[in-house]
Backbone bond lengths (Angstrom), bond angles and torsions (degrees), N, CA, C in turn:
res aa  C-N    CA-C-N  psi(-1)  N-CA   C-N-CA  omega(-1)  CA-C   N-CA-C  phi
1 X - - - 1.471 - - 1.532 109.23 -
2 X 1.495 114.82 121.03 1.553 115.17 161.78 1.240 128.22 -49.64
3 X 1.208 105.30 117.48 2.125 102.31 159.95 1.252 111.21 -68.92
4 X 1.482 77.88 169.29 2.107 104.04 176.92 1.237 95.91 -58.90
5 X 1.270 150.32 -25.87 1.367 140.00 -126.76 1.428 92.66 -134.43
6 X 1.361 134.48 -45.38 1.216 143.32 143.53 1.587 126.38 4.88
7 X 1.595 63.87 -76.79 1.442 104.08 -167.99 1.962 116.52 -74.68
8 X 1.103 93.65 -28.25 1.547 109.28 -166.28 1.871 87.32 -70.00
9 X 1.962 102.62 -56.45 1.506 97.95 -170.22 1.330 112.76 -71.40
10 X 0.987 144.37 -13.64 1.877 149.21 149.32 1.459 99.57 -36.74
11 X 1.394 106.67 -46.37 1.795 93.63 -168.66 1.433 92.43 -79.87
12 X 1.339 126.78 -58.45 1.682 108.58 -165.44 1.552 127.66 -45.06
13 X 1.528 88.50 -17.45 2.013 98.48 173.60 1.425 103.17 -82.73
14 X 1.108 121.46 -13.82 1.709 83.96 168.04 1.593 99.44 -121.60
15 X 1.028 129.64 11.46 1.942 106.96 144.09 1.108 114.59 -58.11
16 X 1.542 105.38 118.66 1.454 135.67 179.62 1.893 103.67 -57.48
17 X 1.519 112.65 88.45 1.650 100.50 162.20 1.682 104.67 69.63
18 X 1.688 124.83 0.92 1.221 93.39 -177.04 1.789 92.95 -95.08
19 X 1.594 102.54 -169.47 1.510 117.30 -165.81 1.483 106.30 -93.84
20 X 1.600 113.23 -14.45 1.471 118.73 -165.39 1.376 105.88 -138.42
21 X 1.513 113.16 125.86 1.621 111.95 -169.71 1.442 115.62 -65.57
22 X 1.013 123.24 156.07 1.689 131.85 -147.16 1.882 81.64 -94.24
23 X 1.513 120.97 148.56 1.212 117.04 130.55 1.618 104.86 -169.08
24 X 1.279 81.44 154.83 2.034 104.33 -171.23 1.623 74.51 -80.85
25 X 1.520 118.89 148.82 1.033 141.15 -163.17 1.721 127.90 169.57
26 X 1.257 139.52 116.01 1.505 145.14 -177.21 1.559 142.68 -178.99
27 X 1.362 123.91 -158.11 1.334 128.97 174.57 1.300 146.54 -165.57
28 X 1.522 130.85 -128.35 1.384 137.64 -178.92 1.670 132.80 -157.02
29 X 1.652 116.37 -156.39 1.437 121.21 165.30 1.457 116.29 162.02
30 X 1.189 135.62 154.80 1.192 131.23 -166.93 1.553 107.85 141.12
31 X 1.928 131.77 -154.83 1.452 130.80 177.09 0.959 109.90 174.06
32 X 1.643 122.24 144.58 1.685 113.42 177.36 1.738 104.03 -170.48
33 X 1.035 110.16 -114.73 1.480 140.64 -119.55 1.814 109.01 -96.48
34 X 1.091 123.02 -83.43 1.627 133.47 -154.69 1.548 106.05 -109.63
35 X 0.967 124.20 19.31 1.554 118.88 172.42 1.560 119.79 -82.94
36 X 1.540 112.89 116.50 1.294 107.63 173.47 1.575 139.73 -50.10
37 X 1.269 107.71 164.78 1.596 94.73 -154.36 2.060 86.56 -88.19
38 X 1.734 82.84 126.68 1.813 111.39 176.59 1.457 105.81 -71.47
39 X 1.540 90.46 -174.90 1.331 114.45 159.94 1.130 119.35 -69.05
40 X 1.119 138.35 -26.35 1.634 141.59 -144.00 1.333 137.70 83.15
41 X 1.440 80.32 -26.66 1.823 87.29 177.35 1.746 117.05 -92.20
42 X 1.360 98.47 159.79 1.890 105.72 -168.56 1.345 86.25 -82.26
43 X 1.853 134.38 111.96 0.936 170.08 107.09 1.467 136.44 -64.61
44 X 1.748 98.56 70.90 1.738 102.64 -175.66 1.772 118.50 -92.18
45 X 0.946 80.84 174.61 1.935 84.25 178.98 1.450 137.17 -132.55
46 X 0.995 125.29 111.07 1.475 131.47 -155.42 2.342 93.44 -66.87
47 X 1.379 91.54 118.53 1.327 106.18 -165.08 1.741 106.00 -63.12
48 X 1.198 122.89 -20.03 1.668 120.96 143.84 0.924 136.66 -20.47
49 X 1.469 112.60 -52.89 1.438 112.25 -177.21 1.608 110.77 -44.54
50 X 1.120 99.14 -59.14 1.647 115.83 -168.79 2.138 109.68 -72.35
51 X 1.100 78.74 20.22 2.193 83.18 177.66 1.478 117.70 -64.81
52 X 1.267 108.05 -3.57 1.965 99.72 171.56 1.580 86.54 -105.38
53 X 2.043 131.38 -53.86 1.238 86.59 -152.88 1.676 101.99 -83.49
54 X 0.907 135.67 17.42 1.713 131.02 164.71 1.785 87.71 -59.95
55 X 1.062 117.74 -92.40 1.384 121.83 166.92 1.952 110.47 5.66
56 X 1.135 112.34 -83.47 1.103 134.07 -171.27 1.802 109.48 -50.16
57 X 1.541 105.90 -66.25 1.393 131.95 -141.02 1.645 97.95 -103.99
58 X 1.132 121.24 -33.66 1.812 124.34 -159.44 1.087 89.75 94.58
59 X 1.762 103.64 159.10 2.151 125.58 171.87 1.683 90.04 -71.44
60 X 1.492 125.41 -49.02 1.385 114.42 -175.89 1.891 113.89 -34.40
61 X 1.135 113.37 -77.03 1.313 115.07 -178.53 1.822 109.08 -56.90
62 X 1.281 124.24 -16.02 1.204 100.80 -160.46 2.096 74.69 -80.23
63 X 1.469 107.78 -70.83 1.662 116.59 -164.80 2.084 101.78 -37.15
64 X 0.958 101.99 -7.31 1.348 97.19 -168.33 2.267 100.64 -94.50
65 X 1.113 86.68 -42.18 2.087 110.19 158.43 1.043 124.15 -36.84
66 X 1.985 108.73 -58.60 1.631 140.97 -174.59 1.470 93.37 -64.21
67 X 1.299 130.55 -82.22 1.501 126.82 164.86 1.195 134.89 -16.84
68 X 1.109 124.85 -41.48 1.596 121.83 -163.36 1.892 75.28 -109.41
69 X 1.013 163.49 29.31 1.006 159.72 179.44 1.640 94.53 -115.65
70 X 0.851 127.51 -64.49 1.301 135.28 176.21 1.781 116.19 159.59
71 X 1.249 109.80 -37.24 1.217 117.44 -168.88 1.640 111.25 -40.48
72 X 1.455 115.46 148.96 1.397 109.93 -174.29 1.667 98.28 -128.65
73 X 0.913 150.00 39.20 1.538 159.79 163.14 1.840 114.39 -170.24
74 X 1.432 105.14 154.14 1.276 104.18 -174.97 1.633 99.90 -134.11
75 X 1.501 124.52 171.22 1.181 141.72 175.40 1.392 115.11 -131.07
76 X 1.265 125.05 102.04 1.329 115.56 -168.45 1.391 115.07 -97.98
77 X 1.520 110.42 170.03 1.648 112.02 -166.27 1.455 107.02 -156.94
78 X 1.555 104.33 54.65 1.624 114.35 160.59 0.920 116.27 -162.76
79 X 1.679 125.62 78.84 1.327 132.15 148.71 1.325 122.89 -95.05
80 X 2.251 109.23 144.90 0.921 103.57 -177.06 1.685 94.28 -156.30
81 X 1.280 122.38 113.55 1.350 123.32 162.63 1.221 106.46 68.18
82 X 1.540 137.34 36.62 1.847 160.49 157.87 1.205 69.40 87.52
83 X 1.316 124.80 67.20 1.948 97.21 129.66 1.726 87.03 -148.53
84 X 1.023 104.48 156.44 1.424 144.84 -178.11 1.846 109.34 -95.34
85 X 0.839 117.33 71.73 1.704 114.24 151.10 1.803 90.69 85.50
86 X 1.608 103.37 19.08 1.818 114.83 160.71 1.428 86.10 88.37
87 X 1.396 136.64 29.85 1.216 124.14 157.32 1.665 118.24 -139.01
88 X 1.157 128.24 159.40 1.304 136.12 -173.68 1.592 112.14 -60.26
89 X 1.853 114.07 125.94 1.477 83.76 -166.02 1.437 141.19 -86.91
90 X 1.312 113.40 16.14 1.438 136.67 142.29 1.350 109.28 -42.40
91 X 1.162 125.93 -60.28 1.362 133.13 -163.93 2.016 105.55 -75.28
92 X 1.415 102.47 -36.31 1.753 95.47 170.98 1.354 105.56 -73.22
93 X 1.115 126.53 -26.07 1.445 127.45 -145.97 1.827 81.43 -96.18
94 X 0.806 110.27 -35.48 1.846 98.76 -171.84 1.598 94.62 -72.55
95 X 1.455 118.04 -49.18 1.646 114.89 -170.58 1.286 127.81 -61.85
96 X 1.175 93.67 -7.10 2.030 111.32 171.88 1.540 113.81 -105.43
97 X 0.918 113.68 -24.78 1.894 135.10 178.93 1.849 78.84 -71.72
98 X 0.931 124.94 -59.99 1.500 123.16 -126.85 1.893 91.73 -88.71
99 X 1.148 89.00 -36.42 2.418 106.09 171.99 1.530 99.65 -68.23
100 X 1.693 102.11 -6.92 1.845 77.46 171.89 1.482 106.56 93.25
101 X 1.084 111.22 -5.14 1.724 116.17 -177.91 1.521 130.68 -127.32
102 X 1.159 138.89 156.38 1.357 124.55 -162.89 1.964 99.99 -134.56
103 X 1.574 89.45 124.89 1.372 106.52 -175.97 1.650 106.91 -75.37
104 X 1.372 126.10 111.73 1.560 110.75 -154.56 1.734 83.10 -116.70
105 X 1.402 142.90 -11.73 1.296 129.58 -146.26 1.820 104.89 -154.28
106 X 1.239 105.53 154.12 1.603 102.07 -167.97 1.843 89.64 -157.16
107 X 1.606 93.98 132.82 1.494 101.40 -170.23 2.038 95.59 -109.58
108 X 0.990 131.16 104.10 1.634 145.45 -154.31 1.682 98.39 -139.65
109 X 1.198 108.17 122.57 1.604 124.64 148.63 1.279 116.49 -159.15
110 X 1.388 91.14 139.96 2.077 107.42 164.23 1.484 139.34 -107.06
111 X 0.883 155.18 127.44 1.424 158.74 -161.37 1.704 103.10 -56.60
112 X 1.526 92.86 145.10 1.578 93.89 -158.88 1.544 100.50 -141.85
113 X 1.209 123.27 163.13 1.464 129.77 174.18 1.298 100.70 -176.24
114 X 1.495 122.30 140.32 1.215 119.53 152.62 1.490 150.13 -54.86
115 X 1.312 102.86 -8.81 1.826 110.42 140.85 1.426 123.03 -78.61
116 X 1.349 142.33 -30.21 1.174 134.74 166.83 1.390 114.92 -111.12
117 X 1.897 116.14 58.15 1.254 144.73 172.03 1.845 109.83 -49.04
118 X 1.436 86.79 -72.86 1.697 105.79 -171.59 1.854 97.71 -54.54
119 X 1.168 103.91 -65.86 1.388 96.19 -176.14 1.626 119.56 -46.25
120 X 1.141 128.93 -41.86 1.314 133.47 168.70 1.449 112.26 -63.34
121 X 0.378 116.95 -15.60 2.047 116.64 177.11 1.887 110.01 -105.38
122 X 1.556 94.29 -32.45 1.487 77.18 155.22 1.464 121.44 -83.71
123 X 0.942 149.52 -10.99 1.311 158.74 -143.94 1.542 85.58 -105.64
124 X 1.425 116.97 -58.01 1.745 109.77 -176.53 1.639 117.68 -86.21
125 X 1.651 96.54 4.91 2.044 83.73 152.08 1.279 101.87 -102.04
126 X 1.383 157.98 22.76 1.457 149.60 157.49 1.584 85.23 -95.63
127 X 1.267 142.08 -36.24 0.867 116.11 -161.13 1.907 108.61 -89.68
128 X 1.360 102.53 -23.48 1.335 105.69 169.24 1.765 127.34 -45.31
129 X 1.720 78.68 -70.32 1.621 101.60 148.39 1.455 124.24 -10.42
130 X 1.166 117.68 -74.86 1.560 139.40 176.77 1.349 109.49 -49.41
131 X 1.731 125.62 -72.43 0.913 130.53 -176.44 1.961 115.80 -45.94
132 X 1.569 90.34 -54.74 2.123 111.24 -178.62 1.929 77.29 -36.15
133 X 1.251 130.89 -82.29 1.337 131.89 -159.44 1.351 95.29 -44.23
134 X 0.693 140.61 -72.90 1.772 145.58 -146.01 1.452 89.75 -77.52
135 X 1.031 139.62 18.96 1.235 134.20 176.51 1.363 136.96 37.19
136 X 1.232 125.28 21.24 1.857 143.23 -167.17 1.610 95.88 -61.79
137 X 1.368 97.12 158.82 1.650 99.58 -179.87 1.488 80.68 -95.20
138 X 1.476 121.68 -46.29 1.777 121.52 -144.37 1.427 95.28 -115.73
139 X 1.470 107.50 155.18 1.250 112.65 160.68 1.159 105.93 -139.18
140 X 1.405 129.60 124.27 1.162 126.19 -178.76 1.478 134.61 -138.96
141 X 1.556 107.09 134.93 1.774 113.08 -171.88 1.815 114.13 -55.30
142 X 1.190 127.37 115.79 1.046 118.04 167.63 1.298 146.91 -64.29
143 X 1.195 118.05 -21.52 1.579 148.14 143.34 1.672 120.32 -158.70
144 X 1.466 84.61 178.21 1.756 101.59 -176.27 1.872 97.57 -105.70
145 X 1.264 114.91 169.14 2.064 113.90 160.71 1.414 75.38 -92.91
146 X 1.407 122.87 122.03 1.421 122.93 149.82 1.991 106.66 -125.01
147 X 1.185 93.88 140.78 2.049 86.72 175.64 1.613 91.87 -160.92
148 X 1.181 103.07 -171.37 1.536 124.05 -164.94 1.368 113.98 -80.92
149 X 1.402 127.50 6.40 1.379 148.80 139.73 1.527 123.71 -77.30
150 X 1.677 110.36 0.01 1.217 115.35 -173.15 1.297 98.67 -101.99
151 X 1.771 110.02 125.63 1.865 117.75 177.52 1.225 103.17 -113.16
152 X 1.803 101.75 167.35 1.356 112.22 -152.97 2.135 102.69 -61.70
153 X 1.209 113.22 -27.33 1.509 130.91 -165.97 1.851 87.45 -57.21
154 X 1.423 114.09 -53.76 1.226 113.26 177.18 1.387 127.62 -60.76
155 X 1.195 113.06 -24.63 1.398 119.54 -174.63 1.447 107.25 -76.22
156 X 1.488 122.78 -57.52 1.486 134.00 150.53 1.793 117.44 -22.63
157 X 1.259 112.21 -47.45 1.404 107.95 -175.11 1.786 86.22 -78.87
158 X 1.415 129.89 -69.89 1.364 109.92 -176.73 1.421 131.14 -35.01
159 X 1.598 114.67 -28.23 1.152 97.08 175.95 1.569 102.41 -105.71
160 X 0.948 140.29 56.36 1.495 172.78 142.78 1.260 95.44 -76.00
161 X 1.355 108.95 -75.05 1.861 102.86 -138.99 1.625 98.02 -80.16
162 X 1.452 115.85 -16.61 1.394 131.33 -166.11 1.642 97.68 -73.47
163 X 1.137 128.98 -55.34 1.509 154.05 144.22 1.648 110.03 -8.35
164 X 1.645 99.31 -60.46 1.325 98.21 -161.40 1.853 98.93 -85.29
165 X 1.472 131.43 -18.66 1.165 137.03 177.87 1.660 98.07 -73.34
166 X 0.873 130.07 -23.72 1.456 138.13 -174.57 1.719 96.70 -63.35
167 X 1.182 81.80 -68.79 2.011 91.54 -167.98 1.441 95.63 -50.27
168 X 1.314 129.57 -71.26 1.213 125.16 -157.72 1.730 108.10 -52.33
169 X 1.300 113.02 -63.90 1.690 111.33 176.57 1.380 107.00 -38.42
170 X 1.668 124.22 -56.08 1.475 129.07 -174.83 1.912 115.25 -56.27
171 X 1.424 87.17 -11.61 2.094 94.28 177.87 1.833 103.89 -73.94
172 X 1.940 93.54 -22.30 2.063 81.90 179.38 1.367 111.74 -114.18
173 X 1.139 122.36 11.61 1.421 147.59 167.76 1.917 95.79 94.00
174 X 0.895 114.72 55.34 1.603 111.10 155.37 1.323 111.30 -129.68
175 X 1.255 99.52 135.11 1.643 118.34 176.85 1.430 105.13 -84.11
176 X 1.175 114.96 163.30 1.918 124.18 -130.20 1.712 89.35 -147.55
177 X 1.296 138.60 126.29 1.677 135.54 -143.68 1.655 76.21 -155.88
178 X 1.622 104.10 154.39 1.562 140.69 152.02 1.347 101.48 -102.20
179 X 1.319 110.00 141.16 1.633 121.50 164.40 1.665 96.74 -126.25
180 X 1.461 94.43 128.78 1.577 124.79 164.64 1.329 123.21 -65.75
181 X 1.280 92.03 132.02 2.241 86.28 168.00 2.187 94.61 -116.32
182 X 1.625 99.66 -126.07 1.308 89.53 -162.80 1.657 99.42 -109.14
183 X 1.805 109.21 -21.48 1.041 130.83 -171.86 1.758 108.71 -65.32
184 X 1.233 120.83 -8.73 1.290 106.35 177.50 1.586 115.49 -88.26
185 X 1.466 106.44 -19.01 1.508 102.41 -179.50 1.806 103.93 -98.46
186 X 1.403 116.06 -7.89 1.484 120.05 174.21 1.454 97.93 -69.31
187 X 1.425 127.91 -62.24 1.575 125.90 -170.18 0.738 125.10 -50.43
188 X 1.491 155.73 117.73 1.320 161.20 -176.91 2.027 119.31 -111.60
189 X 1.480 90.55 112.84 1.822 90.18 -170.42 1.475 116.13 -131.08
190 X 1.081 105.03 105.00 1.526 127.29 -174.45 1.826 109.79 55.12
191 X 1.892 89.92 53.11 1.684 105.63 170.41 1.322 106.22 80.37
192 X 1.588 127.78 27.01 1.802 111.09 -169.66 1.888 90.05 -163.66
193 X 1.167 106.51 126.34 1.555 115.99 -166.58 1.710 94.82 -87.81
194 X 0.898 98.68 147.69 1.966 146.53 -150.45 1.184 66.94 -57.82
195 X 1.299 137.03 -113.85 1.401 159.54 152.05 1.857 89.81 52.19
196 X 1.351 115.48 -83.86 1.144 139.12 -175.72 1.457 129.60 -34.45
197 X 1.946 89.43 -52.62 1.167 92.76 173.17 1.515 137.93 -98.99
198 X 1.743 96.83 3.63 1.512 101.42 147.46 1.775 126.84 -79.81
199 X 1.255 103.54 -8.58 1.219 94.04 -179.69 1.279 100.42 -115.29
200 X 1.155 135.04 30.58 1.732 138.16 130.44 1.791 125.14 -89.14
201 X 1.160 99.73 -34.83 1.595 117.63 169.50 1.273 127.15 -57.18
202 X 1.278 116.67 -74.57 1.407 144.19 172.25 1.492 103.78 -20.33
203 X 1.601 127.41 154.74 1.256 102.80 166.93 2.102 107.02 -107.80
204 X 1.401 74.90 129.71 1.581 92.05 -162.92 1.682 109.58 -34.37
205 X 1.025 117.10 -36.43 1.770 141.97 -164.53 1.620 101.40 -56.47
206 X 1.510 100.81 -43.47 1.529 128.84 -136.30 1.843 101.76 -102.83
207 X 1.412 102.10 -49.66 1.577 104.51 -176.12 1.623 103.21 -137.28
208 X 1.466 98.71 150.69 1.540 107.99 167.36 1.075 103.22 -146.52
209 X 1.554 106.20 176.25 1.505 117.73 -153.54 1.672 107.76 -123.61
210 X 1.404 99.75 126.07 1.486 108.25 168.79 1.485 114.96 -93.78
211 X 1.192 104.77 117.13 2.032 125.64 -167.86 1.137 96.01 -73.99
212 X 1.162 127.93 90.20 1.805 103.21 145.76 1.448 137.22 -78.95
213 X 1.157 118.09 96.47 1.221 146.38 -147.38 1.959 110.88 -37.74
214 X 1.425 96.57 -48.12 1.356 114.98 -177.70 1.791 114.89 -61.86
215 X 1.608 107.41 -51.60 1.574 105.20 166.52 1.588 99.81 -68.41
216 X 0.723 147.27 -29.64 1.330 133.74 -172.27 1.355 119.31 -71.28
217 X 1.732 125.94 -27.67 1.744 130.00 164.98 1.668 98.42 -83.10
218 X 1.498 115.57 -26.37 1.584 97.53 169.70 1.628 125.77 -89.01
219 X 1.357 94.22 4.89 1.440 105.19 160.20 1.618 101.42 -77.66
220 X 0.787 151.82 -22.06 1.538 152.73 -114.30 1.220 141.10 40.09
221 X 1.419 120.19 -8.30 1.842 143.44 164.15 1.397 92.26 -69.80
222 X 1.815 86.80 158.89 1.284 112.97 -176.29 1.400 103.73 -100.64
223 X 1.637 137.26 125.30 1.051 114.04 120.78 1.969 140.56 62.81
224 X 2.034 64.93 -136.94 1.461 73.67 -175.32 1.747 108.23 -69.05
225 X 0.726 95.09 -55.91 1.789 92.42 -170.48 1.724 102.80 -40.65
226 X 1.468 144.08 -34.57 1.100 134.57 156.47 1.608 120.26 -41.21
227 X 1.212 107.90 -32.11 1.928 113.59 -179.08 1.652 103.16 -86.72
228 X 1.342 101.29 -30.39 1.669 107.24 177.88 1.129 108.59 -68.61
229 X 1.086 132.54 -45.05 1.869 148.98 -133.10 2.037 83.56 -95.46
230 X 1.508 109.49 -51.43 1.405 104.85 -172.34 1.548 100.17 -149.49
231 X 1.603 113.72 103.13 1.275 106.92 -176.54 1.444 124.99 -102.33
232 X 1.804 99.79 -12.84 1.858 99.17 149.53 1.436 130.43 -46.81
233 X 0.902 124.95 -27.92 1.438 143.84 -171.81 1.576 105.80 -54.50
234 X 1.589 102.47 -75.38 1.214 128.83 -155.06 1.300 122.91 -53.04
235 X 1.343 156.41 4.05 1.743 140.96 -120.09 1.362 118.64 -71.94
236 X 1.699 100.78 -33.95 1.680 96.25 -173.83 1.702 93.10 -133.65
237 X 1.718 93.58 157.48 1.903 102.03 -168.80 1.714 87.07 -114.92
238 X 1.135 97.89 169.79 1.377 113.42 160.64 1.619 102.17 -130.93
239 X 1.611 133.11 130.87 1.231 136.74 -135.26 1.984 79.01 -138.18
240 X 1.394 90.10 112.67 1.740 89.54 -164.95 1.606 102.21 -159.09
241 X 1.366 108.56 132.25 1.577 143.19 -169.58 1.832 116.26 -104.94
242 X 0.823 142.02 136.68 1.337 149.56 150.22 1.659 104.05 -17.80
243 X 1.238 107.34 -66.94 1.530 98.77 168.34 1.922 99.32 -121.95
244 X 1.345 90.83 -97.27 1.794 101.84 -161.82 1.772 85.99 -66.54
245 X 1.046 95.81 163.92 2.325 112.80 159.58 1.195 87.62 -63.68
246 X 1.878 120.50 130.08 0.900 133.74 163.14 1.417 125.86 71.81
247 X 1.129 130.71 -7.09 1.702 132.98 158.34 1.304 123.37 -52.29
248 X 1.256 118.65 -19.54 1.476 95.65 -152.63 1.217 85.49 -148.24
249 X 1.430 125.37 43.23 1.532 147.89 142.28 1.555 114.55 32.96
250 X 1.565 117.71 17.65 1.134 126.25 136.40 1.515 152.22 -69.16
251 X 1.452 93.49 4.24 1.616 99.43 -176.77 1.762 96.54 -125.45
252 X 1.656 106.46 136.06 1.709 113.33 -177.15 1.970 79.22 -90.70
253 X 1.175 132.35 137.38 1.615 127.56 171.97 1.444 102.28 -103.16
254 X 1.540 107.82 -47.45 1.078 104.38 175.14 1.891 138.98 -16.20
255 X 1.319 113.17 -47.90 1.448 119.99 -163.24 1.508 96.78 -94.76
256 X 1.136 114.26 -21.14 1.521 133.71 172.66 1.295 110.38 -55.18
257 X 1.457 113.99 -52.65 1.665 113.19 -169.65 1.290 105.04 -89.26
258 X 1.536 108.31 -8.13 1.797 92.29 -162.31 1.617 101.68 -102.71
259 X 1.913 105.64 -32.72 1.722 77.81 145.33 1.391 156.00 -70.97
260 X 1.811 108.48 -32.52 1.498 121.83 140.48 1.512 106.18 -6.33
261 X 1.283 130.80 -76.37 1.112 142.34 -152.66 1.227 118.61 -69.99
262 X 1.825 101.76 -49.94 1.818 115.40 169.26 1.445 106.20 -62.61
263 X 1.121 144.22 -0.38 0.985 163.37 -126.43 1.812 108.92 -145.50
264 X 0.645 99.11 -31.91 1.576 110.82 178.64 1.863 99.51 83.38
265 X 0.859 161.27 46.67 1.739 146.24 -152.82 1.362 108.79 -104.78
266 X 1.229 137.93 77.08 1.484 123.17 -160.77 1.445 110.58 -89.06
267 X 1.449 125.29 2.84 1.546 131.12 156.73 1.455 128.40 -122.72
268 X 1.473 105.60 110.29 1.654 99.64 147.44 1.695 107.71 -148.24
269 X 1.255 96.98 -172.26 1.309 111.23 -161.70 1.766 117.02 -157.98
270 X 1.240 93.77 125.09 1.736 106.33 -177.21 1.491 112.23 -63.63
271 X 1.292 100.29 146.58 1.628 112.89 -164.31 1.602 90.95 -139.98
272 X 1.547 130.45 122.47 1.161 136.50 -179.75 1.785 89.60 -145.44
273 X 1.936 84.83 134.54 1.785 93.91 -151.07 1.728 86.79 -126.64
274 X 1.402 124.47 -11.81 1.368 126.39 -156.79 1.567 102.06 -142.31
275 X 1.419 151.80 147.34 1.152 136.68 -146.07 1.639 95.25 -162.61
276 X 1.184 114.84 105.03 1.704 122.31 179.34 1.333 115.51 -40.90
277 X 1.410 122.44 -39.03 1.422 131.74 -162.28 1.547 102.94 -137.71
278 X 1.661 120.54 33.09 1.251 120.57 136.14 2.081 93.80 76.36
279 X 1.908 104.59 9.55 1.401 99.23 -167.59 1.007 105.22 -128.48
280 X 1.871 132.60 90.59 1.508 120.08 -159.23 1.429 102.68 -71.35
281 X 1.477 140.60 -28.72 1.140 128.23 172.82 1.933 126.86 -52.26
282 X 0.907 94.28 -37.04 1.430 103.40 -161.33 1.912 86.28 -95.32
283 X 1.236 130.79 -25.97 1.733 132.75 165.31 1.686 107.83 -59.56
284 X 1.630 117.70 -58.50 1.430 111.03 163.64 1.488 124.60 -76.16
285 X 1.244 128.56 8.88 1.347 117.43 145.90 1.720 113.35 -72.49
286 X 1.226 104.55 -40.58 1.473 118.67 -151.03 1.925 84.86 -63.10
287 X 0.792 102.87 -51.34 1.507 133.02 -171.67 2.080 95.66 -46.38
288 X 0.792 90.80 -58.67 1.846 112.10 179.79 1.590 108.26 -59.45
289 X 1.274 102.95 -46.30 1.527 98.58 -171.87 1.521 104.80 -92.78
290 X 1.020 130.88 -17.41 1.720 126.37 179.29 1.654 90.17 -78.08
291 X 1.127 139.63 -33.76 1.110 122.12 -160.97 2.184 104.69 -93.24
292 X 1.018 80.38 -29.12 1.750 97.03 176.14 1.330 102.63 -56.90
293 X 1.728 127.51 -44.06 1.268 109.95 -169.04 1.953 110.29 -105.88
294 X 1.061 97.81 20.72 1.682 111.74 178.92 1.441 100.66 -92.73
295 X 1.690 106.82 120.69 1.334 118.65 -175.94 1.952 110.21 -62.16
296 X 1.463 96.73 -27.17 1.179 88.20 -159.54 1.982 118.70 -96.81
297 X 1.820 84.46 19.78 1.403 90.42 170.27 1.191 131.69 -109.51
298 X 1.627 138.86 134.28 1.194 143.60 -137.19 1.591 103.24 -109.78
C-alpha cells in the first residue's frame, strides 16, 4: 500500500518543470442530521485516509461511514477545477452538513514556477473561490519538492508564494496552512532545518502551519515542545500513527494534547495512511475509538 508521502512524491515527478509538486487536493463546512451519537469530543478526519474506498464506494458512502463512526469534522483531499470530490461545492458541503458533520479544512496545491506565476495565482483564486463557498476555515498546502538541491534563495521564493496564497485565501476569510512530512526537519540549509526556516520566513499574519505530529518525531523533533516553543503558529494538527492511532506504540499523545489544549487548538484531524489488516475502514474506526477513550483528548 502507498503512503501519503509516496504518493505525494509520485505526483511531484510528473509536474512538468514546475518548482512545487502538483496535487488535486480539498474541502468543506456546514452541520446537521444522521451522525451517530460520539464521544463528545471534536474528532475530525483527514478525508485520505479513506482514498481507495472513495475510489471503490463513492465520497457519499464513505462521509456517510465517517458519521456513524463518530467523527464530527472532516478534511478533504480532492479538489479539481471548483469541484470538490467531482461535485459542486454546495453539493459536498450539503452531504457533510446532512452526516451531521462539518467539513472545516481542505488540503489543495498546484505546481508552480516563476515563469508560469500569473497562471498559478489565477488558478488559486478559482480555487479560493470554491473553497469561500464550501465554507473551510483552512486551506492547506500539503507539501513543498524540497531536497538537498534545495538553496536558501529557493526557500525565500517558497515562502513568497506561500505568503502570497495567504493574502488571497485571507481576502475570504480562510486562513492558508503548510503541512509537514519528515523531510523538512531532514533538510539542512546553510546550518538551519527547512522546517525552521519556513516558519521564520513566511509572513506570520499570512500562513500557519498544520503539525503533523508523526513526521515531526520521524523528523527527530519533538512535538510538543514545537507548539510550546511557538504556539501562534500552530492552529490545526494532524494526529497520526505509523499505521492505526496508537498501534505501533511509538507516539507519547499525551503531551501533544495537553499542549494542543494550552495552546488553544480547536482543530485537528486523524490521518491513517497504512492499515494493519489491509482494511482502511475498520483502521479509522480503530483510530476513533483509541482516541474516544483517552482522557486526555478534547
Amino acid at each position: 500500500m502507498q503512503n501519503r508521502r509516496d504518493f505525494l512524491k509520485q505526483a511531484s515527478l510528473l509536474a512538468a518543470g514546475g518548482m512545487l509538486a502538483p496535487q488535486l487536493l480539498s474541502s468543506c463546512g456546514g452541520g446537521s442530521s444522521t451522525a451517530a451519537a460520539g464521544s463528545g469530543k471534536h474528532i475530525g478526519l483527514q478525508l485520505y485516509s479513506l482514498r481507495e474506498m472513495v475510489k471503490d464506494d463513492g465520497i457519499e458512502k464513505v462521509i456517510e461511514a465517517v458519521s456513524k463512526m463518530g467523527y464530527t469534522h472532516v478534511e478533504a483531499a480532492s479538489y479539481d477545477n471548483g469541484l470538490v470530490y467531482g461535485m459542486k461545492p454546495a453539493d459536498f458541503k450539503k452531504l457533510v452538513n446532512d452526516n451531521g458533520m462539518k467539513c472545516t479544512s481542505a488540503h489543495v496545491n498546484q505546481s508552480y514556477s516563476k515563469e508560469n506565476e500569473a497562471e498559478v495565482m489565477m488558478w488559486w483564486d478559482k480555487c479560493t473561490e470554491a473553497h469561500n463557498e464550501l465554507g473551510v476555515k483552512y486551506m492547506v498546502m500539503p507539501m513543498l519538492t524540497i531536497n538537498n538541491n534545495t538553496t536558501m534563495d529557493d526557500m525565500k521564493n517558497y515562502c513568497d508564494y506561500l505568503t502570497a496564497i495567504g493574502l488571497k485565501t485571507a481576502a475570504a476569510s480562510i486562513q492558508f496552512g503548510y503541512h509537514n512530512h519528515a523531510f523538512e526537519f531532514e533538510t539542512v540549509i546553510d546550518g538551519k532545518m527547512v522546517y525552521d526556516i519556513m516558519l521564520d520566513t513566511v509572513s506570520k499574519n499570512h500562513v500557519f502551519f498544520q503539525m503533523d505530529v508523526y513526521w515531526v518525531m520521524m523528523g527527530g523533533q519533538n512535538p510538543a515542545k514545537y507548539l510550546a516553543e511557538r504556539p501562534s503558529q500552530f492552529k490545526a494538527i494532524h494526529i497520526k500513527d505509523e499505521k492505526e492511532i496508537g498501534a505501533s506504540g511509538l507516539m507519547n499523545y499525551q503531551p501533544i494534547f495537553e499542549q494542543m489544549k494550552a495552546n488553544n487548538v480547536k482543530d485537528w484531524y486523524v490521518e491513517v495512511e497504512q492499515y494493519t489488516n489491509n482494511n482502511p475502514q475498520e483502521s479509522v474506526k480503530q483510530s476513533y475509538d483509541y482516541l474516544a477513550k483517552a482522557d486526555y483528548v478534547y
